[in-house]
C-alpha positions as CSV (number, residue, x, y, z in Angstrom):
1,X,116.9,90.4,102.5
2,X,118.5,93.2,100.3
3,X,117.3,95.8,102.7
4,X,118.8,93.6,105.9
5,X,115.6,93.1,107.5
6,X,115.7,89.2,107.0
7,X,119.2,87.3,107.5
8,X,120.5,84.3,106.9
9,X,120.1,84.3,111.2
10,X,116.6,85.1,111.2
11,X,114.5,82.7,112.1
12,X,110.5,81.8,111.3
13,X,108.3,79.3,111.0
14,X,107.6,76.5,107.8
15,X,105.6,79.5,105.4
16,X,108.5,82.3,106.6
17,X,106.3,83.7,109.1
18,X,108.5,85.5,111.2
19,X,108.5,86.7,115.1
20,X,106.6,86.1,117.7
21,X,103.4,87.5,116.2
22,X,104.2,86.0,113.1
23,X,104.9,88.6,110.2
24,X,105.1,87.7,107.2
25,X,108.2,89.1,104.7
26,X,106.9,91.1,103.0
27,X,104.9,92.9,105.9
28,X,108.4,93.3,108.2
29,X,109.2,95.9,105.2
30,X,105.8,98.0,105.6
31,X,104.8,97.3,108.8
32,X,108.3,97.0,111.3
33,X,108.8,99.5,113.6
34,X,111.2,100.2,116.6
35,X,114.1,97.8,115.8
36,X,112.8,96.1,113.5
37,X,113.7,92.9,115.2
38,X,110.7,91.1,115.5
39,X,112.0,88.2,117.7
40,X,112.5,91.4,120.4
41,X,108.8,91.3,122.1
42,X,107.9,95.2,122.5
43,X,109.0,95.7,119.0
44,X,106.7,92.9,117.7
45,X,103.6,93.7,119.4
46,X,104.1,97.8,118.5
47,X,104.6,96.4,115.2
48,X,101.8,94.5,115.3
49,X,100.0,97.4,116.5
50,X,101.3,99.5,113.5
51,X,100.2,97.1,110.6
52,X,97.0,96.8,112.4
53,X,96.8,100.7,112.4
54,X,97.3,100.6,109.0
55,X,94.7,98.2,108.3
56,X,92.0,100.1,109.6
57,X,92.2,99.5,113.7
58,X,89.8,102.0,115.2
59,X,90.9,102.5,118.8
60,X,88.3,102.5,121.2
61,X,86.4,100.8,118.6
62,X,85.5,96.5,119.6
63,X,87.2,93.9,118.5
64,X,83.6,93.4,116.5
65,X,83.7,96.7,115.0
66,X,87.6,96.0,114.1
67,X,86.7,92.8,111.9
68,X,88.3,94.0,108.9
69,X,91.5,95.0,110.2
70,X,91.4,91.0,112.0
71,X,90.5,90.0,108.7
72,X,93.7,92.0,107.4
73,X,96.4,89.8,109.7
74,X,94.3,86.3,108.9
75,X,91.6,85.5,106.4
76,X,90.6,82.6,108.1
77,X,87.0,83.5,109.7
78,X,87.5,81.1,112.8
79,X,90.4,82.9,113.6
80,X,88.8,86.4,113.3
81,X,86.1,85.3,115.6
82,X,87.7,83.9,117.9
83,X,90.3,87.1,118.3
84,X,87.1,88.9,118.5
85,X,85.7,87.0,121.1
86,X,88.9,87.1,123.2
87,X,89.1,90.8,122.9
88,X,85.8,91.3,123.9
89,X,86.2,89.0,127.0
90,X,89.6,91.1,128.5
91,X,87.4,94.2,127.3
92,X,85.0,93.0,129.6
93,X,87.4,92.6,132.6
């Protein structure tokens, strides 16, 4: 908020997730990029892109191999597997 990232006008869901991919606070400071405005889609996905970058996303790499980076973005194991297993599917196609 002292920075201007997050307004009074931005808006997020019930635990002040925030954009379409759902960022988190905190993470809008480390992770944003382009705009910053993460209601704008390109600028959530590449930000999305850049904090999973920064968790350890090896390019070229599965969605198997890139567990820990999934892992990074939601600690939930259901979730991580079933990213993984969508990934894998459009990697396959």
């Amino acid at each position: 908020v002292d920075r201007g990232a997050l307004t009074s006008s931005s808006v997020g869901a019930m635990h002040g997730e925030v954009g379409h991919t759902q960022f988190l606070p905190g993470n809008v400071l480390k992770y944003a990029v382009g705009n910053g405005n993460l209601r704008d889609k390109a600028t959530a996905l590449a930000s999305t892109a850049n904090y999973l970058k920064g968790h350890g996303w090896r390019a070229g790499a599965s969605a198997s191999a890139n567990m820990g980076a999934i892992a990074g973005w939601n600690s939930a194991n259901v979730y991580q597997q079933a990213i993984a297993r969508i990934a894998d599917a459009i990697d396959a196609n």
